[in-house]
C-alpha positions as CSV (number, residue, x, y, z in Angstrom):
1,X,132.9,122.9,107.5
2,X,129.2,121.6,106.5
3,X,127.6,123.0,103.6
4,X,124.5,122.0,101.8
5,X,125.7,119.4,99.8
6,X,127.8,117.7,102.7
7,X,125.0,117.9,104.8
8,X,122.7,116.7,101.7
9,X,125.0,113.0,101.2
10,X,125.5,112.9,105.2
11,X,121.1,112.5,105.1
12,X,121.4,110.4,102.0
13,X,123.8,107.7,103.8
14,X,121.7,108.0,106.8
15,X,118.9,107.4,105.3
16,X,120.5,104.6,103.3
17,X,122.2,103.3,106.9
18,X,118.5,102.8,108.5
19,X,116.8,100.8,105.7
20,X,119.7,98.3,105.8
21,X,119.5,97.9,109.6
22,X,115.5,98.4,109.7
23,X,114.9,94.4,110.5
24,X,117.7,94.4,113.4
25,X,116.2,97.2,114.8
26,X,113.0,95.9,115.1
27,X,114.0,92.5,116.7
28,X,115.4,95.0,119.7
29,X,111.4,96.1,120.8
30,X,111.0,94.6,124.0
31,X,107.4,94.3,123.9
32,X,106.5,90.9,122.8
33,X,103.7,91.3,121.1
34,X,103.7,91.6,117.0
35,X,104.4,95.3,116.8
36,X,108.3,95.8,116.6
37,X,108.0,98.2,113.7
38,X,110.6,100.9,115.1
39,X,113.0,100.5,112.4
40,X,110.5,100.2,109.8
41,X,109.1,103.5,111.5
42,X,112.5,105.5,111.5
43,X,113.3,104.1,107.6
44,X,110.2,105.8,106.4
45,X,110.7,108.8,108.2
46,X,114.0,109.5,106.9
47,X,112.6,108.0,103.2
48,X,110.6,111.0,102.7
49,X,114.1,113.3,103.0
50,X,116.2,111.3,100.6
51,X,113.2,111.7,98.1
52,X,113.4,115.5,98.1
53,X,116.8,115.4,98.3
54,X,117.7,113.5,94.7
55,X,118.4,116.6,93.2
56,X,119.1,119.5,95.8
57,X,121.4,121.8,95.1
58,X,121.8,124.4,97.6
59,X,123.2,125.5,100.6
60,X,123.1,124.4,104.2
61,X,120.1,126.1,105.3
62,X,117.8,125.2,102.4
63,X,119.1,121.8,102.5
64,X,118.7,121.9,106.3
65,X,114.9,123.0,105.8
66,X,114.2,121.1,103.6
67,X,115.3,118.1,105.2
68,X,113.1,119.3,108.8
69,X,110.0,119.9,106.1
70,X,110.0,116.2,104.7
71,X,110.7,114.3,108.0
72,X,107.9,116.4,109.4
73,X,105.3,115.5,107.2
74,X,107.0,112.2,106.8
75,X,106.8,110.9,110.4
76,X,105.7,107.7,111.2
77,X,105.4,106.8,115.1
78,X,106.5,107.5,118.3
79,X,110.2,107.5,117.5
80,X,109.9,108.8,113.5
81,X,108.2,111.9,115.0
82,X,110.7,112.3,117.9
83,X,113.5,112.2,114.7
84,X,111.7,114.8,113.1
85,X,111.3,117.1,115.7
86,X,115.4,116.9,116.2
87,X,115.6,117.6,112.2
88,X,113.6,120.3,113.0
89,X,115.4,121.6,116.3
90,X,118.5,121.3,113.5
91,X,117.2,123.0,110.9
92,X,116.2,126.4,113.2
93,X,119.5,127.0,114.4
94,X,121.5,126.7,111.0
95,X,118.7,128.9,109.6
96,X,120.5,131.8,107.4
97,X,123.7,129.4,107.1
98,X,125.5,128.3,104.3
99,X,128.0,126.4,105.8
100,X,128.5,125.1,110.0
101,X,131.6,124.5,112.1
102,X,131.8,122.5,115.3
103,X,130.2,124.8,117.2
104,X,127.0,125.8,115.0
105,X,126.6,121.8,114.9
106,X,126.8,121.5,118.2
107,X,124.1,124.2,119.1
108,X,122.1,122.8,116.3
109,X,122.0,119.2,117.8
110,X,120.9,120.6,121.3
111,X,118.4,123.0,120.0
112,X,117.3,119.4,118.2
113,X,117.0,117.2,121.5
114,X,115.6,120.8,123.4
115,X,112.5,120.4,120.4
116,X,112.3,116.5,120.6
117,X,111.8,116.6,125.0
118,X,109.0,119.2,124.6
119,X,107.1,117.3,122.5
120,X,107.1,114.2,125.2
121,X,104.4,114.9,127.8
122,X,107.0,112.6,130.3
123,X,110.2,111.9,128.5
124,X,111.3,108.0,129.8
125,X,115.1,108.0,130.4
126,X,117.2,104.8,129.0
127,X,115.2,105.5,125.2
128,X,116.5,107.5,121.8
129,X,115.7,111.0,124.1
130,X,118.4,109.7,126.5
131,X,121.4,109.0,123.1
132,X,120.1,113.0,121.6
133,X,121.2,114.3,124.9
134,X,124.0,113.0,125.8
135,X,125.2,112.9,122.8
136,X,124.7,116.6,122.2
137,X,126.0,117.4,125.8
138,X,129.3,115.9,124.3
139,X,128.8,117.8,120.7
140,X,128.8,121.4,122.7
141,X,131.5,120.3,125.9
142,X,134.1,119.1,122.3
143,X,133.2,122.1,120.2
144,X,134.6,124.2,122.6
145,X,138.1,123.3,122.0
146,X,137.9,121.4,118.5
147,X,137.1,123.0,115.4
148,X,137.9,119.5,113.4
149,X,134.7,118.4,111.8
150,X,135.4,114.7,111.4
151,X,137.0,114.3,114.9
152,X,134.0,116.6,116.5
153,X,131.4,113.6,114.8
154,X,133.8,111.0,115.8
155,X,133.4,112.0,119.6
156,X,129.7,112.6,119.5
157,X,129.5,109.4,117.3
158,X,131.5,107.3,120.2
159,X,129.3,109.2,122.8
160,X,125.8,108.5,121.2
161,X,127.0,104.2,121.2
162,X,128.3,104.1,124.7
163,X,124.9,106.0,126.0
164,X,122.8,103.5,123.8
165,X,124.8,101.0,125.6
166,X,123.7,102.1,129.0
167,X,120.0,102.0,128.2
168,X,119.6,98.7,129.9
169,X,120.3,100.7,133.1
170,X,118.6,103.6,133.1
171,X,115.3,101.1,131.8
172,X,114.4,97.5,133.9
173,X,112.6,96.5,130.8
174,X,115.6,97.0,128.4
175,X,117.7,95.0,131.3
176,X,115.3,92.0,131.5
177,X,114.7,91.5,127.7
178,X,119.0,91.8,127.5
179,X,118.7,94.5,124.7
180,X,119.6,98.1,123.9
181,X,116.9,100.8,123.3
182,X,115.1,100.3,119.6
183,X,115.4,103.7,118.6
184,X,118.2,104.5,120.0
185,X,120.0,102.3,117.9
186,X,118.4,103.8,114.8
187,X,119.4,106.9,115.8
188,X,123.2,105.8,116.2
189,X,122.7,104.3,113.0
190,X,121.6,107.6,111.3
191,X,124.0,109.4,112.6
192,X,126.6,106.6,111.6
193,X,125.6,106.8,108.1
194,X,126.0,110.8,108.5
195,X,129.7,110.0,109.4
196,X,130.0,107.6,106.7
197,X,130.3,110.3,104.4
198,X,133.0,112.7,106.4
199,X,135.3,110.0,106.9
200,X,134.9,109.6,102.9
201,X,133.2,106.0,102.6
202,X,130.7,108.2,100.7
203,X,127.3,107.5,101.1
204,X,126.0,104.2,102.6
205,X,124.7,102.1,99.8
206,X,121.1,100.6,99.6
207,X,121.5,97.2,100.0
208,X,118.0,96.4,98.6
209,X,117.3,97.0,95.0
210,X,116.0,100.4,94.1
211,X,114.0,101.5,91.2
212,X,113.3,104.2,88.9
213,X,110.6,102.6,86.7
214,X,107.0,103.5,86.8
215,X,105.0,101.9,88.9
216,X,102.3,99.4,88.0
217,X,98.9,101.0,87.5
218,X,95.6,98.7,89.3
219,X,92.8,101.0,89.2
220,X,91.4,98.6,86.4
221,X,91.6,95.9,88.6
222,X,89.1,95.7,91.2
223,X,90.2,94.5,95.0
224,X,86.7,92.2,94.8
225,X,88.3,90.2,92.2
226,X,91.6,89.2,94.9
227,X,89.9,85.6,95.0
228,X,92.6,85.0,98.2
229,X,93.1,87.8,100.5
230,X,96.4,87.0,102.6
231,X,99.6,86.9,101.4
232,X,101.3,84.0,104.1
233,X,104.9,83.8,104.1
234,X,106.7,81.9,107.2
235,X,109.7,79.8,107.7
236,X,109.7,76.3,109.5
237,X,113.0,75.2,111.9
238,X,112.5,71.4,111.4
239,X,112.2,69.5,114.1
240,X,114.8,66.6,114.5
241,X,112.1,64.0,113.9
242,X,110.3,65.2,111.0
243,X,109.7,62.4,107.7
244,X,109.8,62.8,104.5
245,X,105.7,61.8,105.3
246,X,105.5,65.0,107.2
247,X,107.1,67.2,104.5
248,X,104.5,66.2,101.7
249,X,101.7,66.6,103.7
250,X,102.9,69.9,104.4
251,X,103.6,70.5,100.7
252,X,100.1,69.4,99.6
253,X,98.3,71.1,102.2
254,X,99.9,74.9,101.5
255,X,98.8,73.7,97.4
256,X,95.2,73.2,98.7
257,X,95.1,76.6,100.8
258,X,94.9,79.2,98.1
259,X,97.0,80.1,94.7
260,X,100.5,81.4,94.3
261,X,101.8,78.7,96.2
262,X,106.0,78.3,96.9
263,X,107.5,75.5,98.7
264,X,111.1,75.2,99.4
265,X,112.4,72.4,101.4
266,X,115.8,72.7,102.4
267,X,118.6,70.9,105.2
268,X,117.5,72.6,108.3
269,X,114.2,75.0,107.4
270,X,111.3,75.1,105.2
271,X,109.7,78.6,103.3
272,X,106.6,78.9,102.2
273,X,104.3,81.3,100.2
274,X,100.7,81.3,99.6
275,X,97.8,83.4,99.1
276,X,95.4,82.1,101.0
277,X,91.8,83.5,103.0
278,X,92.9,81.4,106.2
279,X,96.5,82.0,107.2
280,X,95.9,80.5,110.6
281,X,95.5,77.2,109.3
282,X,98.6,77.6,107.1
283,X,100.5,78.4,110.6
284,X,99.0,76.0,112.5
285,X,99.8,73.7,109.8
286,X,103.3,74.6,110.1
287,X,103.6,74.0,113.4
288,X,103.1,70.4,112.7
289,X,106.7,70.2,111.2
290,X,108.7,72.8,113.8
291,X,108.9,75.8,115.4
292,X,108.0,79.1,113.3
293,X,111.5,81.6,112.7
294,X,109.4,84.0,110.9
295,X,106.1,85.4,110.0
296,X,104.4,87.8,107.5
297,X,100.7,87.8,106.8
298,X,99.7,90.6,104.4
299,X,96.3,91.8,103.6
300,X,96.3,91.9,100.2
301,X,92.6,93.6,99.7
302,X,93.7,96.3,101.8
303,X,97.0,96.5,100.5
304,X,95.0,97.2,96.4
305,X,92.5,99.5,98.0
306,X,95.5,101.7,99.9
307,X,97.7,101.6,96.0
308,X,94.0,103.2,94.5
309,X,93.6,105.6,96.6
310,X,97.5,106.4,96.7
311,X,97.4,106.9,92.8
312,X,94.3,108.5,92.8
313,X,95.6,111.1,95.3
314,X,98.6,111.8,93.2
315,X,97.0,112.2,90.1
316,X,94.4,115.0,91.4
317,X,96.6,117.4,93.4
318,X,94.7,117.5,97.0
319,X,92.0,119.9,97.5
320,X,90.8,121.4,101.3
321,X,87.5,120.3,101.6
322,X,85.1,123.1,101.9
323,X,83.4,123.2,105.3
324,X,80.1,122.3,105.0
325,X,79.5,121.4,108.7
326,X,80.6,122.7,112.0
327,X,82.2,119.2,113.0
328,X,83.9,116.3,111.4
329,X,85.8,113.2,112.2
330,X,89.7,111.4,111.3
331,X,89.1,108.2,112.7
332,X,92.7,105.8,112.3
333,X,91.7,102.1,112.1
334,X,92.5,98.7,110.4
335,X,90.0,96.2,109.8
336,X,86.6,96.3,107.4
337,X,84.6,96.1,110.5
338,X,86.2,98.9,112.7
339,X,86.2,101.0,109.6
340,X,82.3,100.6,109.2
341,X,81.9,101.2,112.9
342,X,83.4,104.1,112.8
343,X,81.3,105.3,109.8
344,X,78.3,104.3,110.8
345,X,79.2,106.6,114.1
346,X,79.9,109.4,111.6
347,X,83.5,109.6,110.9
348,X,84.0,111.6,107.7
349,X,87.6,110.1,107.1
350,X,89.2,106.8,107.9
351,X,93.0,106.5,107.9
352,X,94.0,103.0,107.5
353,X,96.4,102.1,110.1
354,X,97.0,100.7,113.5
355,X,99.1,98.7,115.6
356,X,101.5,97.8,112.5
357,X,100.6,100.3,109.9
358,X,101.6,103.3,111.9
359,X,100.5,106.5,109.4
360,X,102.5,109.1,108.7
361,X,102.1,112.8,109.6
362,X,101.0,113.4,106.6
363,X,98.4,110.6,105.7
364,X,96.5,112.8,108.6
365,X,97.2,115.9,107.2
366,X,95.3,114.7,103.8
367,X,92.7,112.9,106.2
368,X,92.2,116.1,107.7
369,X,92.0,118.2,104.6
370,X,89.5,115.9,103.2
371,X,87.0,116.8,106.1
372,X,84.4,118.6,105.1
373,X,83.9,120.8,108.6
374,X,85.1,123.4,110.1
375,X,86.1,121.4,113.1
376,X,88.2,118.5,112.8
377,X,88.4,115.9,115.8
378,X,91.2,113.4,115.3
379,X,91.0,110.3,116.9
380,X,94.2,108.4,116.7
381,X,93.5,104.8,118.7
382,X,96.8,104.1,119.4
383,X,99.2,105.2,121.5
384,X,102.1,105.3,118.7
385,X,100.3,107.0,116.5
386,X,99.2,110.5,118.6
387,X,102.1,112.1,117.8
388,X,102.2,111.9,114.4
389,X,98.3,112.9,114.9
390,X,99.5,116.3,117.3
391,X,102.2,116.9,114.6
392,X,99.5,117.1,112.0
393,X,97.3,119.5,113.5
394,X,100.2,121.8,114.5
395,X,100.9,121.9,110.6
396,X,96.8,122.6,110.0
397,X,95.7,126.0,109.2
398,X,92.8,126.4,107.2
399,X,90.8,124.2,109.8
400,X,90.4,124.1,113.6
401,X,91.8,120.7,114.7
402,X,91.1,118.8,118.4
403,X,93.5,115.5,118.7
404,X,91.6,113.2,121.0
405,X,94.4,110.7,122.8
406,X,92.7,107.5,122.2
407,X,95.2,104.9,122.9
408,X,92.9,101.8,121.5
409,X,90.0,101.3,119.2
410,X,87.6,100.8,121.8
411,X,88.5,104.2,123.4
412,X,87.7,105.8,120.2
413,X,84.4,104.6,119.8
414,X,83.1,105.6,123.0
415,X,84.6,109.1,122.3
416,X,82.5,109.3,118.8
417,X,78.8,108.0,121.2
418,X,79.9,110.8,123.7
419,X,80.1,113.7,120.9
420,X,76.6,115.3,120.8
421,X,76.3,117.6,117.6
422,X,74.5,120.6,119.2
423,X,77.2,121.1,121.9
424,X,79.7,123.6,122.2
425,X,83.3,123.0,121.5
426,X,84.7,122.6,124.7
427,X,82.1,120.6,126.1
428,X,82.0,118.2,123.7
429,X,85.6,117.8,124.2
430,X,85.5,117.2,127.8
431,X,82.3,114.3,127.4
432,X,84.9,112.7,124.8
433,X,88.1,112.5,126.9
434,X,85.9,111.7,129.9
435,X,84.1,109.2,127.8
436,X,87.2,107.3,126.3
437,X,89.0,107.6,129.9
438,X,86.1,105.1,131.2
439,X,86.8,102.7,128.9
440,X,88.9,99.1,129.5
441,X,90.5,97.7,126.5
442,X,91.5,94.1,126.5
443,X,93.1,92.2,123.7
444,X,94.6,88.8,122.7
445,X,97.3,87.8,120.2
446,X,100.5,86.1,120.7
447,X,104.1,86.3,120.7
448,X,106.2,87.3,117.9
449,X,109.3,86.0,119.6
450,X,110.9,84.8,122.5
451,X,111.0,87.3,125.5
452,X,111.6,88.3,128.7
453,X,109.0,90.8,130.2
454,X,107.4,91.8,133.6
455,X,110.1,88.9,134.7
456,X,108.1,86.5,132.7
457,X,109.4,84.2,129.8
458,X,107.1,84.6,127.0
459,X,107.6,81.7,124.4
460,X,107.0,82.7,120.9
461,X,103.5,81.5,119.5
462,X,102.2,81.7,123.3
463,X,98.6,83.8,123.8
464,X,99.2,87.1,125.4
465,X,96.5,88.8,126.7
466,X,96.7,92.7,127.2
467,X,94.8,95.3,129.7
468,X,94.9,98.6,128.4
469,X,98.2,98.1,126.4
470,X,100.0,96.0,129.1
471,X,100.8,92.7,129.3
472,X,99.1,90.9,131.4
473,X,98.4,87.5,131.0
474,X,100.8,84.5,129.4
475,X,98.8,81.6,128.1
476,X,99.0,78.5,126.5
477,X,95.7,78.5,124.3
478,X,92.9,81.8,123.9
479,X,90.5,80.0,126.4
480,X,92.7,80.7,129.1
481,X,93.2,84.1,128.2
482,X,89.6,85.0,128.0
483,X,89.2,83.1,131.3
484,X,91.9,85.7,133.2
485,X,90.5,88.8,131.2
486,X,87.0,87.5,132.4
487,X,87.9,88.9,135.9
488,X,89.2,92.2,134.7
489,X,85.6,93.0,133.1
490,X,83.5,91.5,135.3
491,X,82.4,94.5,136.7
492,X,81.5,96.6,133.4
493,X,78.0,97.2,132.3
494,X,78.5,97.2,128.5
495,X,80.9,94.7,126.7
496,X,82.1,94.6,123.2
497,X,84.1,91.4,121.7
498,X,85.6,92.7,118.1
499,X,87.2,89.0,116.4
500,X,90.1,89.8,113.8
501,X,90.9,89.0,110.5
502,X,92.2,85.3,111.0
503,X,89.0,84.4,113.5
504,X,85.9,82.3,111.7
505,X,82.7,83.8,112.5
506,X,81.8,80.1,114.7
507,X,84.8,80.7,116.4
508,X,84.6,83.4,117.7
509,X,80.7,82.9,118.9
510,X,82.0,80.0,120.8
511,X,84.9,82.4,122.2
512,X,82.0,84.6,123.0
513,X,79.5,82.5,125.0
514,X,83.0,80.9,126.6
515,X,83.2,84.4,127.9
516,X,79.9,85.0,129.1
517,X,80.3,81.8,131.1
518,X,82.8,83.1,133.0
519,X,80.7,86.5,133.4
520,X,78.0,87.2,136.2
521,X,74.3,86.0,134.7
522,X,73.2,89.7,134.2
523,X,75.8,90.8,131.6
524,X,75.1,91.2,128.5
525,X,78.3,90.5,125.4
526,X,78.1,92.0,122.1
527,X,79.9,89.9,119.6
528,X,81.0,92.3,116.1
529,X,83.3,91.3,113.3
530,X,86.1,94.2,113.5
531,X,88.2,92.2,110.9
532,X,91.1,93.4,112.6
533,X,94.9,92.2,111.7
534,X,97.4,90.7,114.7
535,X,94.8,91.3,117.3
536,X,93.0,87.9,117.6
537,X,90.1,89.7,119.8
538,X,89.7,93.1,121.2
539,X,87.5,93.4,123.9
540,X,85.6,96.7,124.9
541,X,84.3,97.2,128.9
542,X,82.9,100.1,130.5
């Protein structure tokens, strides 16, 4: 049988099993671009359990509950909220239970996939939906003659790998790239680290270091005085006819790019660190000596401001904003410029996120509690992220709040121009979704890593540029990119280049007027510094 404190270490090793496995998990998204944060996603979800659970002592209701209750407010993305919701499906049918056989597992796992398909306006087939299923079609057809707890997980365990296995089939995308499903494997690898503990491993260890000490205080140190704002970390494959020439110059040009520089030469690869306010030209620089393996840029600005604001939220205990309006605005976006767009259009709240920083459920919560109205539109710009924002809102209930499903940053804005603050509820609502719906949002970035997609090799370090979230074009430079996603706008009235983080103001003016060449004479481009991370340019036209 499970009782609370079975079920407490099964969620403990679990949670344990995804951190270790977070990075493999990534490497499986298929879509090439620099946004394979599923592990990462599904670690942080089932981080906000193991934090409650430290020092639970109850039985398998509470523990159940409480479990449901911290991955709900914990989600992060598409598949941290689709975990969640099973949690949850979990936690309702063992409510009033202090222990579980086969058979109460068994209706709890497929009351938890029955919570995590409603939630998905079109569940795809050959994803993490596809191993909750069948795996719980396999928990209820063994329960019914097995009252064994460890050879019950055993079957559902073997079930849940051999349906990740046939993801490839049931999804062309999975089949081309030659990978299994992303979250399905961190849900095998949950539910691994949950049988860890009934086979009596005990629970998974951590392999990285945890610790208990307090944590470093910075509000005396102000995030103007970060003289270098990226923290640039890579590693070089040498190529077979590098010098020792080449090397130094290397060595002496990461010196001269910022402070906190490390250098480490060794047989086959070279690591470096830097802090630096142009990690492009460290990348490009490495380039010089072999292909890239790995890359992390970090805002470091952004990173300070987010450790303020953390610590000053948990020193005052969070306060619902009286309504002193009727409406009010959760904008999610990542970059100084979007952020002031977005103010300056009258967003009230600004959760710091995007296309790598995917929020959790309850980052918009506190967004949304902050408001000052008695209205709340969120807007989530991004298509892993709405979720999370619906989840939030369902949890709501001092204030009245409308998720708008802004898939991109450009759809968002033209949501916040169509509001009009003397309309009615619903009418405002429609001109937003109608508004955002007319919108085209291009991007360009490049590869994180060698693919296969839409029966196209993708090299990594090639330019990809994206119409409305899909890969479209394959390039070898930007110019060519903006030259293909010339044709896609062509025909829009109103169009709006936001440069990144890593683009010089000159640069991108000359990306600009390289793009109203390739434009009919009587358009008119609007060139603003969004300050944006990964995304090179994102391009608004409607």
């Amino acid at each position: 049988m499970i009782n609370g404190q079975i079920f407490r270490d099964m969620v403990l090793s679990a949670a344990n099993a995804i951190d270790n496995e977070k990075e493999k998990i990534n490497s499986l998204n298929v879509f090439p671009v620099p946004d394979g944060d599923t592990g990462i996603n599904m670690s942080l979800t089932m981080q906000s359990a193991k934090k409650n659970l430290a020092s639970f002592d109850g039985d398998l209701s509470r523990c159940a509950d409480l479990v449901a209750s911290s991955l709900l407010r914990g989600a992060r993305g598409n598949s941290g909220v689709i975990l969640s919701l099973f949690f949850r499906g979990i936690a309702k049918e063992l409510k009033g239970m202090s222990e579980a056989g086969t058979m109460e597992m068994a209706r709890s796992f497929k009351n938890g996939v029955d919570s995590a398909y409603k939630a998905v306006r079109h569940p795809t087939e050959g994803t993490i939906l596809t191993v909750m299923r069948l795996s719980a079609d396999a928990a209820l057809a063994n329960a019914e003659t097995n009252d064994d707890i460890l050879s019950f997980f055993e079957c559902v365990y073997t079930t849940a790998k051999d349906a990740l296995a046939s993801t490839p089939d049931l999804l062309p995308v999975l089949k081309q790239a030659k990978v299994v499903d992303a979250g399905g494997k961190g849900f095998i690898t949950i539910f691994g680290g949950m049988l860890s503990v009934l086979r009596g491993d005990g629970i998974i260890a951590q392999t990285q270091s945890e610790t208990t000490e307090q944590a470093a205080s910075f509000d005396e140190f102000k995030t103007e005085d970060i003289k270098f704002s990226y923290c640039t970390e890579c590693i070089v494959e040498k190529k077979k006819d590098i010098t020792d020439a080449d090397i130094d110059a290397f060595s002496k040009f990461v010196a001269s790019a910022g402070d906190s520089d490390v250098f480490v030469d060794d047989t086959d690869i070279i690591k470096i660190h830097v802090h630096t306010n142009d990690p492009g030209k460290v990348l490009s620089a490495a380039l010089c000596c072999g292909p890239l393996i790995t890359i992390k840029v970090e805002n470091m600005k952004l990173q300070h401001t987010n450790v303020i604001e953390k610590q000053a939220s948990e020193n005052v205990k969070e306060k619902i904003a009286a309504p002193e309006k009727k409406y009010g605005f959760v904008s999610v976006a990542a970059g100084a410029g979007l952020c002031s767009v977005f103010r300056d259009l009258g967003a009230d709240v600004i959760v710091e996120g995007g296309q790598t920083m995917n929020p959790s459920t309850e980052d918009i919560i506190s967004a949304i509690n902050r408001t000052p109205s008695e209205i709340v539109y969120v807007l989530p710009n991004n298509k892993n992220i709405y979720m999370a924002a619906k989840q939030a809102a369902e949890i709501i209930e001092d204030k009245s709040v409308i998720v708008i499903r802004t898939k991109s940053v450009p759809q968002g804005i033209s949501a916040m121009l169509a509001f009009d603050e003397s309309a009615e509820v619903e009418e405002n609502t429609e001109n937003m979704i109608s508004a955002k719906d007319g919108v085209l949002t291009a991007s360009i970035t490049f590869a994180a890593r060698d693919s296969v997609f839409d029966n196209n090799e993708i090299h990594e370090g090639q330019y990809l540029g994206l119409v409305n979230g899909d890969v479209r074009y394959v390039e070898n430079n930007c110019e060519d990119c903006i030259d293909k996603i010339a044709s896609d706008v062509s025909d829009s009235s109103c169009i709006t280049v936001f440069y990144g983080a890593d683009i010089k103001e000159e640069e991108a003016e000359k990306m600009c007027e390289h793009l109203k060449s390739k434009l009919p004479e009587d358009k008119e481009v609007v060139l603003i510094n969004g300050g944006q991370p990964v995304y090179f340019y994102l391009i608004s036209a409607e």
